[in-house]
C-alpha positions in Angstrom: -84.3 55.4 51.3 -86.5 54.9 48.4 -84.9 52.5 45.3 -84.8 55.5 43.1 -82.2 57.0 45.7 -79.3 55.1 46.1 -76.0 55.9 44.6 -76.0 54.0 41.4 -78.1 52.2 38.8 -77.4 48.6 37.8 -80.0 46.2 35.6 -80.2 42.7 37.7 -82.7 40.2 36.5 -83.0 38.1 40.0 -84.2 41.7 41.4 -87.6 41.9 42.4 -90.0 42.2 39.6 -90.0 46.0 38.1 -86.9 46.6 40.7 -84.3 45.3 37.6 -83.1 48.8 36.9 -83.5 50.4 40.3 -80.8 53.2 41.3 -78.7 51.7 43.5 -79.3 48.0 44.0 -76.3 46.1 43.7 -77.6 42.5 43.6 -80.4 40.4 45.0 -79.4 37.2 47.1 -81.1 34.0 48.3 -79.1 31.6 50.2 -80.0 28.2 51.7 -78.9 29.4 55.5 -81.7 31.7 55.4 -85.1 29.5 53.6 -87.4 31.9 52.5 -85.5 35.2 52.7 -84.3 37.5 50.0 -81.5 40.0 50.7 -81.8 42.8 48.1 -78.1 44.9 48.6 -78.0 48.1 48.1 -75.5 51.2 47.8 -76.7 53.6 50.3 -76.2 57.5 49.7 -76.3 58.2 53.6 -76.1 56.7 56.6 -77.1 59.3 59.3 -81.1 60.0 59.1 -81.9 63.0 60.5 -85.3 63.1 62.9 -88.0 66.0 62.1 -87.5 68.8 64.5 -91.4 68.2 65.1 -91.1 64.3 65.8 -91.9 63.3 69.5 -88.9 61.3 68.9 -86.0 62.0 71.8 -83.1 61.6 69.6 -82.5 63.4 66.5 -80.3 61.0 64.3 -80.6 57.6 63.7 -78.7 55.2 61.6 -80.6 51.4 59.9 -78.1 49.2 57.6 -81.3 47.3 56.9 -85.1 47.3 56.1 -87.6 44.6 56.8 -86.5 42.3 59.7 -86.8 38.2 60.0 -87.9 38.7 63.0 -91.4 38.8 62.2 -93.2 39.8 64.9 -96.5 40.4 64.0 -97.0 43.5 65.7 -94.1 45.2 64.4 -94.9 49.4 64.0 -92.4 49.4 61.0 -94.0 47.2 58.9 -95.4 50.2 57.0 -92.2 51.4 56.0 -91.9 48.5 53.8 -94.7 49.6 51.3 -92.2 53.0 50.5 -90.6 50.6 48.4 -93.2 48.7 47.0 -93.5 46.1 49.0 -95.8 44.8 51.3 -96.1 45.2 55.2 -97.0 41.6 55.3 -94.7 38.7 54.6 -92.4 40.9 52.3 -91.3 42.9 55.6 -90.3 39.8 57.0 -88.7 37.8 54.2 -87.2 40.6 51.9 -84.5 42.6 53.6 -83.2 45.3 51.8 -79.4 45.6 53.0 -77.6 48.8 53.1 -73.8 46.7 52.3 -71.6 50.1 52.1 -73.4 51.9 55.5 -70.2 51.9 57.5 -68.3 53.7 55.3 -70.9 56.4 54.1 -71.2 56.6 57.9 -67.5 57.4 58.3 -67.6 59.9 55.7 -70.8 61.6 57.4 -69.0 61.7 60.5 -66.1 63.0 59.5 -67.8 66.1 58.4 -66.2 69.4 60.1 -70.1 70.4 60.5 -71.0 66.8 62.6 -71.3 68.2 66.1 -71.6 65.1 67.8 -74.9 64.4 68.6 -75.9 61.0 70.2 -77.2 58.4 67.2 -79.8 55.5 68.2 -79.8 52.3 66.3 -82.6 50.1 66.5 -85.2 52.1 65.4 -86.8 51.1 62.6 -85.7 47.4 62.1 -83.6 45.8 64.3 -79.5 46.0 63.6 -78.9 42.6 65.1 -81.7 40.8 63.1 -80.7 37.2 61.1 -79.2 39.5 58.7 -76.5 40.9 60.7 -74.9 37.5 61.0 -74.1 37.2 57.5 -73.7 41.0 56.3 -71.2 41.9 59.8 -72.4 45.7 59.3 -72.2 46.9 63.1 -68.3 46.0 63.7 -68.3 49.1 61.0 -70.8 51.3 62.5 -69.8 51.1 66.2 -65.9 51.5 65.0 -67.6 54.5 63.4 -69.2 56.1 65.7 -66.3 55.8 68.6 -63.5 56.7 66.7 -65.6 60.1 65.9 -66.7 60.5 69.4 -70.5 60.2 68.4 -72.2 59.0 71.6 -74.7 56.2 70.6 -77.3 53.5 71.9 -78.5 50.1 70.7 -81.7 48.9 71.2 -82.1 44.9 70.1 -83.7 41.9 70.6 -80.9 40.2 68.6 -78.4 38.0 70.4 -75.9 38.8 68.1 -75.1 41.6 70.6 -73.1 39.3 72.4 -70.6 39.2 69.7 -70.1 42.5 69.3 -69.6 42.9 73.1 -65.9 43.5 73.1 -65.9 46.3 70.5 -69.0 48.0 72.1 -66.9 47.7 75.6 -63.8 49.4 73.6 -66.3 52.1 72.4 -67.3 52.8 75.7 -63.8 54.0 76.8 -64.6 56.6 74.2 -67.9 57.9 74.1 -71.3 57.2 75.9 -72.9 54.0 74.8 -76.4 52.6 75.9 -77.3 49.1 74.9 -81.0 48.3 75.8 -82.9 44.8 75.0 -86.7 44.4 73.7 -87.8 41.3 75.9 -91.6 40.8 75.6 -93.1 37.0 76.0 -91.8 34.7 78.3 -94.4 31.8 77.0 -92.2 30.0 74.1 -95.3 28.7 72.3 -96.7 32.1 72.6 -93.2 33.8 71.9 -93.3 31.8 68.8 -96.5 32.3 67.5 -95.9 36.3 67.9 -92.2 36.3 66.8 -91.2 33.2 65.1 -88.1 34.6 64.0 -86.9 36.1 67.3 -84.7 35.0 69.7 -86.2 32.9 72.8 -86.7 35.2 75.6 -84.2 33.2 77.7 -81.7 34.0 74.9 -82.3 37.2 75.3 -82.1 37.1 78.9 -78.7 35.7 78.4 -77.8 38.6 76.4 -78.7 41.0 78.8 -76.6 38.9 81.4 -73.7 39.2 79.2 -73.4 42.6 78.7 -74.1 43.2 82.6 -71.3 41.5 83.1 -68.9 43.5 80.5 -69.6 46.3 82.5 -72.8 47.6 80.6 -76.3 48.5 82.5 -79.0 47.6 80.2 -82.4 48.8 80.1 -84.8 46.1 79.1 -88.0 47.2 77.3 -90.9 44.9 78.7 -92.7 45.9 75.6 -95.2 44.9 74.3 -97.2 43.6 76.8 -100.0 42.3 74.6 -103.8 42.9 76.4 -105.6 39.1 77.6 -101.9 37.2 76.5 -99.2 38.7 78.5 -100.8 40.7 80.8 -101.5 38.5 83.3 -100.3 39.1 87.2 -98.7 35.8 86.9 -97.2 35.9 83.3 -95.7 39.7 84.3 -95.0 38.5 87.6 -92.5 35.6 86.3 -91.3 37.4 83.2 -90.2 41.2 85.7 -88.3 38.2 88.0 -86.5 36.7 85.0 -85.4 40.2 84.0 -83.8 40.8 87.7 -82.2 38.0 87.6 -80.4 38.5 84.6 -78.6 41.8 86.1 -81.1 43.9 83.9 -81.0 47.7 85.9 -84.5 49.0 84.7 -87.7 48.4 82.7 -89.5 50.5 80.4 -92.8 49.2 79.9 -95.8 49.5 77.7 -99.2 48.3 75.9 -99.7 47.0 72.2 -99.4 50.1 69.7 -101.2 48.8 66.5 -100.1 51.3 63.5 -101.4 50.8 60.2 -99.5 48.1 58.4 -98.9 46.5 61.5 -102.5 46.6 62.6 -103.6 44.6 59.8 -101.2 42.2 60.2 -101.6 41.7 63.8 -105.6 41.4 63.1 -105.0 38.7 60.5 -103.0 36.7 63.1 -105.7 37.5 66.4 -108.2 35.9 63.7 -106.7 32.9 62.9 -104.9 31.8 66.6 -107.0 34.0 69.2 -110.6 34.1 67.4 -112.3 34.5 70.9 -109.9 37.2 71.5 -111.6 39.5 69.0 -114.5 41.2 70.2 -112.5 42.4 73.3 -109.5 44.0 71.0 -112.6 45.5 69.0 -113.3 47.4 71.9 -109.0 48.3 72.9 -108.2 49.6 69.1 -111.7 50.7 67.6 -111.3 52.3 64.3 -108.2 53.8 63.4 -107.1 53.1 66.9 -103.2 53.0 67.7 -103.2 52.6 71.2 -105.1 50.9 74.1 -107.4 53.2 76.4 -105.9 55.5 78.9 -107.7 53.5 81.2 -106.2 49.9 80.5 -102.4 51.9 80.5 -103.2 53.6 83.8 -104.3 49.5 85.3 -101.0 48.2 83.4 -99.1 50.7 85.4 -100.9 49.8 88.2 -100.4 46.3 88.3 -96.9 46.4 87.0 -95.1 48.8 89.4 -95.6 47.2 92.6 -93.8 43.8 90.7 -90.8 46.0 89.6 -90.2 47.2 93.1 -90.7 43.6 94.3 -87.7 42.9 92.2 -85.8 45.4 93.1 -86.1 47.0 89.5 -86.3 51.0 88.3 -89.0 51.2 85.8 -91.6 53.2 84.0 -95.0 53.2 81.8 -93.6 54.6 78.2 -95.0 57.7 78.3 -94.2 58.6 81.9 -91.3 61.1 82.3 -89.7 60.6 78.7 -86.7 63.5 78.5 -87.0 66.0 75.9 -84.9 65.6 73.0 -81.1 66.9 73.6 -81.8 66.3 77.4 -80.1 63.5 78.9 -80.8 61.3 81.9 -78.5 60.4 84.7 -77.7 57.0 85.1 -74.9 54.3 85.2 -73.8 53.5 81.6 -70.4 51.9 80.6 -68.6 55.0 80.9 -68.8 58.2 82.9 -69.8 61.1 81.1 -73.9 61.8 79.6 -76.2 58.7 79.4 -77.9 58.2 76.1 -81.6 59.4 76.2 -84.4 56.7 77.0 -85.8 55.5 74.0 -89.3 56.9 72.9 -92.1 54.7 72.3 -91.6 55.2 68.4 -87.9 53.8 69.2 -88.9 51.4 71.4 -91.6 49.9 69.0 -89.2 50.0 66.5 -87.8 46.5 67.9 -90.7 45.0 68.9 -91.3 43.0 66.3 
């Protein structure tokens, strides 16, 4: 969604500067509920993105009312995404959210389509649907009334407690069509948790999220992702955060190690440099270069040291990259309803809330 290809052109002089004119922005908002954010509106010309046959991705459509995320994590793989438009994949990602105001009905229209066959839609995967945002803009009552009354199966992935409002309608959907909700649950440390995401929920709130939509009737998958090398990776740290997840009715964990992509590589490294200095030299050696990942060999200990905690807890789980489905496959499993289960989310999806 660049400016330049939205639905209508508008001049606005509180728009970003050389964004006056852009094609499609309705109006740019600051609002004293939300210090230090800019919401930049927009009139989207689609809703449904369609995912490159060649992606690695599991899903082929996805739908984002917004870009940028208050979140903030500092890790956050989409950060990147935020320079398409001119902006930066620093503070701009987290502090001006473009917001796509007309998605649910574009959406609708998509759907209605004679040639929309139905497949399942993931939401969460570039920036999180559930994010500060969400509370004030109310886009997903829209989109889930969208995709049920179409019978478009869909999932969710969050870390936004906002969920639990939208628990009833999700529940209704699910007498309709499949529907997956899955949590991004990371650092159980609050001072850590807050230096890393200072704009996410707590993971206790988060915790309480996934409790609350165990007990509408959902099974949530809760992404224990990432799990950030020297910080979180700790037998005790995993130990106490895999037991918190049990105990919240969570059914299974994906789990996985830092990815740094660019954009959020710098900006990770800017952060490691002013609160971890000591922490350098060794994350020198886990993302050399270009780097994205950490070394085969430090996945293949993570796995080792995680598994036997998941099956102390009685939890299902897996490394990322173990066993993911093909895309159009689908993996059995209890969901809300009977019928297909909604794919497990790739890493790409799964990063895309991590932040």
């Amino acid at each position: 969604m660049r400016w330049q290809g939205q639905a209508i052109s508008t001049v606005d002089d509180a728009a970003l500067p050389g964004m006056e004119s852009t094609g499609g922005l309705v109006r740019t908002v600051t609002t004293p509920e939300f210090a230090g954010m800019t919401f930049h509106e927009v009139l989207a010309k689609s809703a449904l993105n369609h995912v490159p046959s060649s992606s690695a991705m599991p899903f082929s459509w996805t739908v984002n009312p917004y870009r940028g995320c208050s979140h903030a994590c500092t890790y956050c793989f989409a950060r990147n995404t935020h320079t398409y438009l001119d902006l930066d994949a620093g503070l701009d990602f987290d502090s001006q959210i473009v917001v796509k105001v007309n998605v649910a009905d574009v959406l609708g229209r998509e759907l209605a389509r004679p040639s929309w066959s139905r497949e399942p839609v993931a939401l969460g995967t570039n920036t999180d649907p559930y994010q500060r945002a969400e509370g004030r803009y109310k886009l997903m009552p829209g989109i889930i009334g969208a995709l049920a009354s179409s019978g478009t199966p869909f999932s969710v992935l969050t870390k936004g407690t906002l969920l639990r409002r939208d628990l009833p309608l999700l529940t209704d959907a699910a007498t309709a069509v499949p529907v997956h909700i899955a949590m991004s649950i990371a650092v159980p440390d609050e001072p850590l948790r807050q230096l890393l995401e200072p704009g996410a929920p707590s993971f206790q709130a988060r915790l309480d999220t996934v409790r609350a939509a165990t007990d509408a009737g959902f099974s949530v998958t809760v992404f224990l992702m990432p799990i950030v090398p020297h910080l979180t990776d700790s037998v005790a740290v995993l130990d106490d955060a895999i037991a918190r997840i049990a105990a919240s009715g969570a059914r299974r964990v994906v789990f996985g190690a830092l990815h740094l992509r660019p954009g959020a590589k710098e900006w990770f490294w800017q952060w490691l440099e002013r609160e971890r200095p000591d922490l350098v030299p060794a994350y020198r050696g886990l993302y050399p270069g270009v780097s994205v990942t950490a070394p085969a060999g430090y996945r293949t200990w993570l796995s080792a040291r995680v598994r036997p905690l998941l099956k102390r807890h009685g939890l299902h789980g897996r490394l990322e990259e173990e066993d993911a489905p093909p895309r159009g496959a689908s993996r059995p499993g209890p969901v809300r309803t009977t019928g297909p289960v909604m794919k497990t989310a790739s890493r790409e999806q799964a990063a895309a809330m991590l932040f």
